[in-house]
C-alpha atoms as one frame of an Amber mdcrd trajectory, in Angstrom:
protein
  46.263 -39.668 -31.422  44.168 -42.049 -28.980  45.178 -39.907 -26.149  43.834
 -36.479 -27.652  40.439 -38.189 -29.111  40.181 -39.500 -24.982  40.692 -35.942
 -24.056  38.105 -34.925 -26.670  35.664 -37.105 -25.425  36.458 -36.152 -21.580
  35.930 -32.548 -22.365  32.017 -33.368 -24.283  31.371 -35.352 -21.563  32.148
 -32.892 -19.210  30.551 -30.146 -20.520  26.970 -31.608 -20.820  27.148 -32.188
 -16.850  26.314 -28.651 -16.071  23.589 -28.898 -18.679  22.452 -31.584 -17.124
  22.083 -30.738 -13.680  20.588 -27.435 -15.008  17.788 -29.357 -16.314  17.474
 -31.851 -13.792  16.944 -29.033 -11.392  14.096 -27.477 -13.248  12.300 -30.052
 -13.897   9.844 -29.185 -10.505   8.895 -26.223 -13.241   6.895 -29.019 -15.154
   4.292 -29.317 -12.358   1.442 -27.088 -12.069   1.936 -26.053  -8.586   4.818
 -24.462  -8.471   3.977 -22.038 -11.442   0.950 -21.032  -9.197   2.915 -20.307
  -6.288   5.151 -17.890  -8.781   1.923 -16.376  -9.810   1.033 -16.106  -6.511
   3.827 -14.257  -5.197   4.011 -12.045  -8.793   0.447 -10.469  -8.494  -0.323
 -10.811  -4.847   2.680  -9.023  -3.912   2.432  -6.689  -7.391  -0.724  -5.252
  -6.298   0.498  -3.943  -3.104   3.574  -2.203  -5.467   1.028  -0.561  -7.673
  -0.242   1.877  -4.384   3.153   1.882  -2.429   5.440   2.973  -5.759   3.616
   5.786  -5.636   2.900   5.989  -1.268   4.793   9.810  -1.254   2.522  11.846
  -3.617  -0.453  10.070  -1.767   0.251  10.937   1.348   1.631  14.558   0.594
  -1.571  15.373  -1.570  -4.491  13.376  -0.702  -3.569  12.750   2.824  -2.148
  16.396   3.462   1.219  15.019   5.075   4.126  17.588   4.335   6.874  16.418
   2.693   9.698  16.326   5.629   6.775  13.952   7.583   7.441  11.115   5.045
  10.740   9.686   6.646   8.819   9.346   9.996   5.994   7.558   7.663   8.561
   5.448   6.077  10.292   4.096   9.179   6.367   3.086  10.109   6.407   1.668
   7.090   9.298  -0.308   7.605   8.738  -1.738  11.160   5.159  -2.756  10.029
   7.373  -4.944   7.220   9.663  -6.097  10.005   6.549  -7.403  12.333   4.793
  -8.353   8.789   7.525 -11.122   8.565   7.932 -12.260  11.874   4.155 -12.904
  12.159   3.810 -14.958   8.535   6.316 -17.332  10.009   5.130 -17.591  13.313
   1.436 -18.080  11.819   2.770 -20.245   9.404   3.961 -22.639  11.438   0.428
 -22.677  13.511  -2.005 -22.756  10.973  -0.146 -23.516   7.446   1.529 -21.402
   4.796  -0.762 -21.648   2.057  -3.211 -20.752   4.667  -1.555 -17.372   5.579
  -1.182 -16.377   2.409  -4.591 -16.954   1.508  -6.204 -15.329   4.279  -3.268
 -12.373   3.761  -4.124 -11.612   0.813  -7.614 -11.019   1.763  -6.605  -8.249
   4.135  -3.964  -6.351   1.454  -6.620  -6.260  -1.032  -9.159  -4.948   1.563
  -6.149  -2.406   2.671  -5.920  -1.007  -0.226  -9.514  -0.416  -1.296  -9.988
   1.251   2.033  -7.374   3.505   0.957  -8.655   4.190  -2.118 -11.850   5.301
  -0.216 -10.328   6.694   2.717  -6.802   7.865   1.523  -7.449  11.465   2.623
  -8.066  10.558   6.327  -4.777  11.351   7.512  -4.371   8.670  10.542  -6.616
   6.479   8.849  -4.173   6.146   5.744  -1.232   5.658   7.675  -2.768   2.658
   9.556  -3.984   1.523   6.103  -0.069   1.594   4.920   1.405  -0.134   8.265
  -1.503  -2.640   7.277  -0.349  -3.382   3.310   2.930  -2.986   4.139   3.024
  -5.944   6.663   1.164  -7.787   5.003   3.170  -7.457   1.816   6.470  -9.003
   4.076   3.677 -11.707   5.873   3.681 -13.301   3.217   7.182 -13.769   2.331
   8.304 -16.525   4.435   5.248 -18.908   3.702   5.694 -18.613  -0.425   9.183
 -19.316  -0.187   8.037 -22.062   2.482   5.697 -23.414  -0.396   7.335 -22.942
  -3.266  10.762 -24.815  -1.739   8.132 -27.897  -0.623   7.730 -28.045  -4.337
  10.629 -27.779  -6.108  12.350 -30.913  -5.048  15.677 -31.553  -6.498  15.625
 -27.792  -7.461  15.336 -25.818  -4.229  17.686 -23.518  -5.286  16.110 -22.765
  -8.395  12.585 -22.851  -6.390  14.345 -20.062  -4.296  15.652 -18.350  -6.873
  12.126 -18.125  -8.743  10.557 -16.659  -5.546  13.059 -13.303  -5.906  12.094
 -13.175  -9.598   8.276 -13.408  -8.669   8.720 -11.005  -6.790  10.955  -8.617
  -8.840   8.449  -9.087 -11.693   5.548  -8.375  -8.917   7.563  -5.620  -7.731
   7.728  -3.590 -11.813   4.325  -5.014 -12.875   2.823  -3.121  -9.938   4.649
  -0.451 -10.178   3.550  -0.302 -14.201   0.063  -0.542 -13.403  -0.071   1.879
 -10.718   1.217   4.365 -13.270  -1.243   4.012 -15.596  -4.359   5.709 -14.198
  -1.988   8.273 -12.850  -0.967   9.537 -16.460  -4.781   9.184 -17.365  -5.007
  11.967 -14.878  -7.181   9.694 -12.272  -4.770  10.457  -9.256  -3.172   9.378
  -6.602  -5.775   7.410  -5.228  -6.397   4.686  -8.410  -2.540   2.566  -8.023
  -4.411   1.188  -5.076  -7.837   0.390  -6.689  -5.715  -1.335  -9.420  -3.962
  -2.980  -6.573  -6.878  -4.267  -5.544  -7.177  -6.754  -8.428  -3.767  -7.464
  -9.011  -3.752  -8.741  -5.667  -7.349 -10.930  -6.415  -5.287 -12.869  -9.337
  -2.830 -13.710  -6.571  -5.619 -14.623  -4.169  -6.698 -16.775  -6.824  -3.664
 -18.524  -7.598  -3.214 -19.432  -4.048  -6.868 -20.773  -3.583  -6.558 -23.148
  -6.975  -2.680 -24.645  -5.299  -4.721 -25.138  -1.696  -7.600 -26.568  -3.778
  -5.376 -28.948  -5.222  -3.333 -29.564  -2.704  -6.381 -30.430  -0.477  -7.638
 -33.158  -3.562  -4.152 -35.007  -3.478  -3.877 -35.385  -0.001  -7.657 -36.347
   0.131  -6.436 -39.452  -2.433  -3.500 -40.503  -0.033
């Protein structure tokens, strides 16, 4: 009888120690700064999904590409991602992560209001797209950078909150994109909507640097 109430105990005891740790390693998720980082990477990144979820019909009818032209576009696409992420870390490291993001930002949500002006300038939008598109991977690197730097004792719930950021960024774009298209605006309006998805990122970014700034200004 003593030996199965010890083996009762054991087993409670035992099962509140994943609990436990499960808590223990969200509790970075109390902290402001982290949740501004997620927002962050959510709308900074969304806003580049809202033009590029829908980068084929623009380029095939406002640009005038034909349709076999888009893998060519795509691999362009997909280097500019590749050189995107190699330069946010490099630049990182030389000038600060919250820094590149910042300033990254800027130029996506520039990108894509120059292609909602200019999307039917052929060359011009696929420089625009190589543009967005690296910057979308630029900044990559540097939010998980910042968002691991603040989830201490939980990195692997900080990491794990960057991919849902950016999974959430990655449907809320591609939501809002589609939303002036079945108005009947076309092809051109994802990235004007883009445009201030992006901004609430942009703003995110600037009140964590802002604050960052004030605490380190106190030490």
């Amino acid at each position: 009888m003593t030996l199965k109430w010890k083996e009762n105990i054991d087993h409670h005891l035992f099962g509140l120690v994943p609990r436990f740790l499960w808590l223990t390693r969200c509790r970075f998720l109390k902290n402001l700064a982290p949740w501004l980082l997620i927002f962050t990477t959510m709308f900074g990144n969304g806003g580049i999904f809202c033009w590029y979820s829908y980068v084929t019909p623009l380029m095939t009818h406002v640009a005038g590409f034909s349709e076999n032209s888009m893998t060519f576009i795509m691999v362009l696409a997909g280097l500019s991602m590749t050189v995107g992420n190699l330069m946010g870390g490099k630049f990182s490291d030389q000038y600060g992560a919250a820094r590149v993001v910042k300033y990254t930002q800027v130029i996506m949500a520039s990108g894509l209001l120059a292609i909602f002006f200019a999307a039917s300038v052929s060359w011009l939008a696929v420089i625009l797209m190589c543009i967005c598109t690296a910057g979308l991977f630029a900044v990559s690197a540097p939010q998980q950078l910042l968002l691991l730097r603040n989830s201490r004792g939980g990195e692997m719930m900080g990491a794990a909150c960057v991919q849902v950021a950016f999974n959430l960024g990655n449907a809320i774009g591609a939501y809002a994109g589609g939303l002036p298209i079945d108005a009947g605006l076309g092809y051109r309006y994802p990235a004007l909507v883009g445009v201030f998805i992006v901004l609430i990122g942009f703003v995110a970014v600037s009140l964590y640097s802002k604050r960052e700034s004030a605490s380190l200004s106190k030490i």
